[in-house]
N, C-alpha and C positions, 0 to 999 in steps of 0.2 A: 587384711589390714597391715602385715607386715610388709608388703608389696608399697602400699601407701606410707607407712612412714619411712623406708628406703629412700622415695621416691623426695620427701619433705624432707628428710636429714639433706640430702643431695642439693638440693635447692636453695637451700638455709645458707649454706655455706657458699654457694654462689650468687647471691644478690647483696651478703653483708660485706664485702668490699666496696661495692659500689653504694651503699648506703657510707661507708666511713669515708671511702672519701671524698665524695660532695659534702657530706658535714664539716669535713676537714678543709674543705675549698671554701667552704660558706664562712666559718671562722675566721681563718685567716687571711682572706684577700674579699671576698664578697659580699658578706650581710645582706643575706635574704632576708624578707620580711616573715615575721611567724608564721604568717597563715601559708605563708606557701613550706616551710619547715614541716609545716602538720598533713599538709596533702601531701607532702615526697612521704614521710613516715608512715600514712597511711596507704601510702599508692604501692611501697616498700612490701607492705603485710600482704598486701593482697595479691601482689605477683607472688610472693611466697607461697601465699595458697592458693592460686590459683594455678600457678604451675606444675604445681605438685598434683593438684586433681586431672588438671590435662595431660601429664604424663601417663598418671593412671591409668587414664582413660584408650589413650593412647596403646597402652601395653593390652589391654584384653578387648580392647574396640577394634582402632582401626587396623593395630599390626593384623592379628585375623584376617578383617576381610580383605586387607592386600593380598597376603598369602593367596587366599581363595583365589580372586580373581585371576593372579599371578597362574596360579597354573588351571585356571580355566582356560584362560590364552593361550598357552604354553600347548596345553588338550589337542587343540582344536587344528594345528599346525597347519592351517592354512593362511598365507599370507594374505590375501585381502583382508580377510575377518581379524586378523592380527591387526593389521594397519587401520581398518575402519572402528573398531572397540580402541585401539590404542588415542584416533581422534576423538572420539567424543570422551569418553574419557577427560581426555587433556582440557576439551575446551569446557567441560562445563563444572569438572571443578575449580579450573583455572579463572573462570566469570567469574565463581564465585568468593574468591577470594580475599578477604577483608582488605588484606596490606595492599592488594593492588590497586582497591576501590579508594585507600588512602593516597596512595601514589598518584594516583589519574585525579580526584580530588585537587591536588596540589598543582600538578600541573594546567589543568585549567586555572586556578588563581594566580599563577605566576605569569603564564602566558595572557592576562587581561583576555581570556575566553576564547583564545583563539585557535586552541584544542579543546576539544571538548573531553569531559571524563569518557564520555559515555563512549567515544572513539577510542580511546588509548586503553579502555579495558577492552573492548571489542578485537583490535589488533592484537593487543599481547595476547588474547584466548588464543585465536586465531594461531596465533606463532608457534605457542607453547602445544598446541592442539598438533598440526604436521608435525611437530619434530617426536614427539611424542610418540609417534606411530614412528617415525625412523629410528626411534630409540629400541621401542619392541621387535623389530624386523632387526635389527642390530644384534641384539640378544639370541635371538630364535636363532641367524644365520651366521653366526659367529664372525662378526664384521669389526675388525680391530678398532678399538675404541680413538687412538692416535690417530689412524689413519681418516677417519670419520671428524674430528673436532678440529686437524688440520684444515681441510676440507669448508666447512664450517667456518673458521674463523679468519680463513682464506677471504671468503665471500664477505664477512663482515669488514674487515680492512678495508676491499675494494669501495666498500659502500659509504665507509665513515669518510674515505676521502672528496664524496659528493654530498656529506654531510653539513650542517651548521654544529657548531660548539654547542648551542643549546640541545638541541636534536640529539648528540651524541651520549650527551648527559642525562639525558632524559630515557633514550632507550637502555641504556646500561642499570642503570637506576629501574626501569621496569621489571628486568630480566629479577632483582634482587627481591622486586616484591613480589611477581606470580609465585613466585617457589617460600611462597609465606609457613605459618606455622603449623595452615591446615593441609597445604598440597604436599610438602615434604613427609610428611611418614607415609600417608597413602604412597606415591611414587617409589619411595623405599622400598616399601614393605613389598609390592606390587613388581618390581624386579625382582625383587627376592624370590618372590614366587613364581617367578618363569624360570630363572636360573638355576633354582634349586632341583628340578626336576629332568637337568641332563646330568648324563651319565658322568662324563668327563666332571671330576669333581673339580681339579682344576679352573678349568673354565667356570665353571659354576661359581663358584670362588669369586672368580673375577670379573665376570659378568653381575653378579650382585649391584655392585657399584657403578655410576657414570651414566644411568636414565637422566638422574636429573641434571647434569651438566648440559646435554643434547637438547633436554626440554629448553633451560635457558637461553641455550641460543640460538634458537626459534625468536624468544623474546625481542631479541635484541635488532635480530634480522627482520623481520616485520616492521617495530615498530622507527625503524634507518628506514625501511619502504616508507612508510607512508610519511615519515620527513622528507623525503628526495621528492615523492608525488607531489607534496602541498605546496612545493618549493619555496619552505618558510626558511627562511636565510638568518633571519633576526625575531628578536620578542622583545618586549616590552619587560625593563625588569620586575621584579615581583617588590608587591609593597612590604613596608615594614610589618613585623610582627608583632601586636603589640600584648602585653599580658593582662588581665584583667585585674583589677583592684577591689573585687568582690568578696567581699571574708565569708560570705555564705558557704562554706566551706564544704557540705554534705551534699550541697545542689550539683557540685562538681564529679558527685562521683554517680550519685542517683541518677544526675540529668540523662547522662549519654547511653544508659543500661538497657530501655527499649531498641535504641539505633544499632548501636554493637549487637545484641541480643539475636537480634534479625539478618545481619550480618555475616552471625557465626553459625547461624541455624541453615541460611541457604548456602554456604560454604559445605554443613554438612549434611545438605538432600541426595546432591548425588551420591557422595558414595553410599549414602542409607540406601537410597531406589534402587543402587549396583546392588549392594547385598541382598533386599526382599528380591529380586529380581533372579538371582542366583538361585536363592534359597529356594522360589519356585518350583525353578525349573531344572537345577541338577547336584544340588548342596544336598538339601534335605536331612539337615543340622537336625539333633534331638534340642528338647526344647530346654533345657539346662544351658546348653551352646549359644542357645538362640537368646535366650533370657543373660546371661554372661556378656554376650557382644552388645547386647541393647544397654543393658546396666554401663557399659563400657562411653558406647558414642552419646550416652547421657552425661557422662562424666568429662567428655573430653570439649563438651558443648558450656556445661558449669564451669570447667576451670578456664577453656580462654576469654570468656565472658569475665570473668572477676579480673583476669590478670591484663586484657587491654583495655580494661576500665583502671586499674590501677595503674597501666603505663601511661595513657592518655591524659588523665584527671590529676595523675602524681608526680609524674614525673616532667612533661613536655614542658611546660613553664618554666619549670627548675633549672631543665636545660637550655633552654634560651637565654633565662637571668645570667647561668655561670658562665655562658660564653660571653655573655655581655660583659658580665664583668671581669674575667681575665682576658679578655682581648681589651678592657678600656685602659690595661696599667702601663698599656706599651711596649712591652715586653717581647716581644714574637719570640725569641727564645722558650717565653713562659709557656703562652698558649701553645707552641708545639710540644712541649714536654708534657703539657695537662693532655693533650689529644694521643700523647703516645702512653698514657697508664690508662685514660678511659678508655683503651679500643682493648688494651690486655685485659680490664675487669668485665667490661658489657658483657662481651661476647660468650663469657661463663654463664649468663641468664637468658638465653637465647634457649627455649624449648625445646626445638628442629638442634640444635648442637645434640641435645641426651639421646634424643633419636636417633641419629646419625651414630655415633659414637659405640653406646651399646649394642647396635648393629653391627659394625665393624669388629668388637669383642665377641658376640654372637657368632659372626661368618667363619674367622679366623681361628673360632676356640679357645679364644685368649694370645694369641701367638702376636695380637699387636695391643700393644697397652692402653687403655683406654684414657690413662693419666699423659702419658707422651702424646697422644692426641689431640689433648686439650691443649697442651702444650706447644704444639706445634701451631695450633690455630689460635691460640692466643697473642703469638707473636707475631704472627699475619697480618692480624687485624690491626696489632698495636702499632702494625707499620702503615698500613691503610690508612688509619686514623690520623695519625701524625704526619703524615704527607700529603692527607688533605687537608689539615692546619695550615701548611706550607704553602700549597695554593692558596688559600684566603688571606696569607701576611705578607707572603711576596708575590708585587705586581709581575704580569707577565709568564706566569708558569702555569700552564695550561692543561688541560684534564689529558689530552691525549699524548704531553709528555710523558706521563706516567702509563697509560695503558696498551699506549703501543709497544712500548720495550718489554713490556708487563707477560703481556700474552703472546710474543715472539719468545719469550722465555719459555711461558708455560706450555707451548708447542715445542720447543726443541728439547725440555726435561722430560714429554711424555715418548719421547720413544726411548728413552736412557731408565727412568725409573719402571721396578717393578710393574705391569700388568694391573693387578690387585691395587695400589696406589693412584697410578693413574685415575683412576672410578674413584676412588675417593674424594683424589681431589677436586676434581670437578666438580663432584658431588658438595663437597664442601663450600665451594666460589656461591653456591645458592642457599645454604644452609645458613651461612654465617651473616647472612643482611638477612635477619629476621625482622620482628618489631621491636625489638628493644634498643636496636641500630638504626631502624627506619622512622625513629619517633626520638628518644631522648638522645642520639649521638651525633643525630640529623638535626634534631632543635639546637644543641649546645655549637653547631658549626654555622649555624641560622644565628644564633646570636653573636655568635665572633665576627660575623658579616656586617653584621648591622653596628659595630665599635670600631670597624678598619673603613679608612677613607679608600674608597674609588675602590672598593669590592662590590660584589653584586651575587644575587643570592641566586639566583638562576645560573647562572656561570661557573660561582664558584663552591654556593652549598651544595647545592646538588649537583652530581657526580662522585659524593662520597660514598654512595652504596655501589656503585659499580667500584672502587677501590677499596671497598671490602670485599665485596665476591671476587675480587681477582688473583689479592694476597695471601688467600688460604692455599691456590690452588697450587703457586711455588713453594710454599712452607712446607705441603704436604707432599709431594714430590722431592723434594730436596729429602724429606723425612724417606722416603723411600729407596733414596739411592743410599742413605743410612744403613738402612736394614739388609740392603743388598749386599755393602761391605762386608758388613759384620757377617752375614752367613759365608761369604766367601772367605775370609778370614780364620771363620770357626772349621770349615771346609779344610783349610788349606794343614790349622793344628792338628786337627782330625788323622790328618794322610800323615801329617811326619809324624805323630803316637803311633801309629800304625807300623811303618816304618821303621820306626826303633824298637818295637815289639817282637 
C-alpha cells in the first residue's frame, strides 16, 4: 500500500496544474458550459486514480516480466532468435496498441478514407516490429547507439523528400503513438533486462536506454513507405470537430468503458502470453511471484482503463473548446503563449514519463535526478507545443521547418553528449507523446485550427506529436553535455586540491 500511495501523492501533484489552469483559461478568456466543467473535473479524478493504479501495476507487473524476458534473450545469445523474438514481440504488442488504434482512427477520418486504420496500424506494427529486432542485436552486439540513429534518420530525410506534407505528418505523429503507455515500460523494462546481464557495467548502463528511440523509427520509415507507394501527394482536409450538447453527462464516461476495456486488454495478451509462456518453459516463478505479477498486469489493465476514460470523456472536449476559444480573441501572441505552459504542465501526467524517469534513477543510482529530468522534458515539450501554435497562427511555416533542423540537431548532439543520455533521449522523443498529448493537447491545437482562417487540420494539427517527440530528445542531450561539464569541472578542482595537498 505504501508503494500505491507513493505512487497517488506523485500523480496528484502532476495533473492539479493542469486542472488550475484550464479553470483559469475557462474564467478569464473562455466560459465553458457547466457540463463540460463537470466532465473535465471528473475526467481530472479519474486520471488521478487511474494513473496511480497503472503505475502500480506497472511496478510489480510488467517491470518483472521485461526484466524476464530481457534476459531470456540476452540467455539465448544467438542472433536469429534475438532478432525473430525481438520481431514479434514488436509487432504484436505494437498492433495492440490503443494510442495507435487512436492515431489510425484519426487518420482515416481526415483523409475522407482514403487510408484505412486498418493499414496504418498494420504498417507501424510492421515498422516498429524490424527495428525492434535491430534494437536487440544493437544491445547484444555493442553497436553505438549515434552511429545506428544516424543511419536511421539518414534514410528518413531521404524519404520525407519524396514525401507529401500530409504523409509526413502523419508518419511522425504514428511513431509518437506506437510507443503509447502500454508499449513503453514493457520496451524499457525489456532492455533493461538484456543490458543488465553484461559484464561491462558501463555498457550496461548505457545500453539500458535507446530500444525505444530505434523502435520509433521503424515507425516512421514504414509508414514514409507506404506514403511514397500510394503516391498520395494530397488529402482531403478533415471536417470540423464538432462537440456534443448532451448534458447526459455519466453516459460519457460509462459509454466508451467496454471499447477502451477491450482495447487495453488485447494490448495486454501478449505480454501476458510472453509471460505464461516463459513461465512454462524456463521461469518457473514460486506461486507468490506468479500471484504478485498477475495481481500487478490486473492492476495495470484497471488503471488505464479509468484514466483514458477520464482523458477521453473529460477532457478531449475541453480541449478543443479552449482552443477555440483563445485562438477566437485574435491574439496569436496569446495562443502561442497558452501552447507554451500547456506543453510544460501535460507532460507531467504522461504515465510512460514515471516510467522512464524512475528507470533512469533506478540505472544510475540516483546519480541523475529525476526532478532535473522532468525538468528537462518539460521544457521540450513546452517548446514543441508552442511552435506548433506557430504553425497553426502563421501562414506558410510548415511542419518540416521545424523537424528538419530539429533532428540534424539531435544527430550532431548525439556523438558530443554523454553515451548513457543519448538512450535516454531518444528514448524520451517516444515517451513524451503519450495520451494526454495525443488526445487533449492534440484536441486544444484541433480547436485553434478550426478559429484561424485558411489553417487546416491535417496540415497543421497534426504533426504536433512528432514535435513533441523530437524536443525532448535536444533538451535531454543538451542536459547531458551539462553533466559532462560539470564532472569535468569537478575533475579538473579534484587534481588542483590534489595539487596543493
Amino acid at each position: 500500500m505504501s508503494l500505491l500511495t507513493e505512487k497517488l501523492k506523485e500523480v496528484l501533484f502532476s495533473v492539479i496544474p493542469i486542472a488550475v489552469l484550464v479553470l483559469v483559461l475557462n474564467f478569464l478568456f473562455v466560459s465553458l458550459s457547466w457540463w463540460l466543467i463537470i466532465r473535465f473535473v471528473i475526467g481530472s479524478f479519474l486520471i488521478v486514480v487511474g494513473m496511480s493504479l497503472f503505475l502500480f501495476g506497472v511496478s510489480i507487473g510488467i517491470s518483472p516480466i521485461g526484466h524476464f524476458m530481457g534476459n531470456f534473450i540476452a540467455k539465448t545469445n544467438k542472433v536469429w532468435i534475438i532478432a525473430a523474438l525481438g520481431f514479434v514481440l514488436g509487432f504484436f504488442i505494437s498492433i495492440a496498441e490503443p494510442a495507435l488504434h487512436i492515431h489510425a482512427s484519426q487518420v482515416e477520418l481526415v483523409s475522407s478514407g482514403l487510408l484505412s486504420s486498418g493499414s496504418i496500424v498494420i504498417t507501424a506494427s510492421i515498422g516498429i516490429a524490424v527495428f525492434l529486432a535491430f534494437g536487440l542485436v544493437r544491445i547484444v552486439y555493442n553497436v553505438a547507439l549515434q552511429k545506428l540513429m544516424t543511419v536511421f534518420y539518414g534514410i528518413i530525410l531521404v524519404l520525407s523528400l519524396f514525401s507529401s506534407g500530409e504523409f509526413l505528418a502523419i508518419s511522425f505523429d504514428a511513431s509518437g503513438a506506437t510507443t503509447g503507455a502500454m508499449t513503453v515500460p514493457f520496451i524499457l523494462t525489456l532492455a533493461l533486462g538484456i543490458s543488465i546481464l553484461k559484464r561491462d557495467s558501463r555498457s550496461s548502463e548505457n545500453d539500458s536506454f535507446g530500444l525505444l528511440g530505434v523502435a520509433s523509427a521503424g515507425t516512421i520509415i514504414s509508414v514514409l513507405l507506404i506514403g511514397i507507394v500510394s503516391n498520395n501527394t494530397s488529402m482531403e482536409s478533415a471536417p470540423d470537430y464538432l462537440v456534443s450538447e448532451s448534458t447526459a453527462i455519466l453516459g460519457y464516461f460509462f459509454g466508451p468503458v467496454p471499447g477502451i476495456a477491450r482495447e487495453v486488454l488485447l494490448s495486454l495478451l501478449p505480454i501476458l502470453l510472453t509471460f505464461l509462456l516463459l513461465q512454462l518453459t524456463s521461469l518457473r516463478l514460486s506461486r507468490r511471484s506468479v500471484r504478485q505479477i498477475t495481481f500487478g498486469l490486473f492492476f495495470t489493465f484497471l488503471g488505464m482503463v479509468i484514466f483514458l476514460v477520464g482523458v477521453n470523456a473529460g477532457f478531449m472536449d475541453v480541449g478543443r473548446e479552449i482552443g477555440y476559444g483563445i485562438a477566437s480573441t485574435g491574439n496569436k501572441a496569446f495562443v502561442v503563449i497558452v501552447g507554451f505552459i500547456l506543453g510544460l504542465v501535460t507532460i507531467l501526467a504522461e504515465p510512460s514519463v514515471y516510467v522512464l524517469t524512475h528507470q533512469i534513477v533506478d540505472v544510475t543510482s540516483g546519480a541523475v535526478k529525476r526532478r532535473i529530468v522532468l525538468v528537462a522534458l518539460s521544457a521540450g515539450v513546452s517548446l514543441a507545443v508552442g511552435f506548433s501554435m506557430v504553425r497553426i497562427v502563421v501562414p506558410g511555416i510548415q511542419l518540416w521547418h521545424f523537424l528538419l533542423p530539429g533532428y540534424v540537431i539531435s544527430i550532431f548532439l548525439s556523438f558530443f553528449s554523454p553515451k548513457l543520455f543519448v538512450g535516454i533521449a531518444f528514448d524520451a522523443g517516444g515517451v513524451a507523446s503519450g495520451p494526454m498529448i495525443g488526445t487533449f493537447v492534440l484536441a486544444f491545437a484541433q480547436g485553434a485550427v478550426r478559429a484561424v482562417d485558411g489553417a487546416n487540420i491535417l496540415l497543421d494539427a497534426f504533426g504536433l506529436i512528432s514535435m513533441v517527440a523530437m524536443t525532448p530528445i535536444i533538451a535531454l542531450q543538451i542536459l547531458g553535455l551539462i553533466y559532462k561539464m560539470k564532472i569535468r569541472k569537478r575533475g579538473v578542482e579534484s587534481s588542483d586540491d590534489s595539487r596543493e595537498s
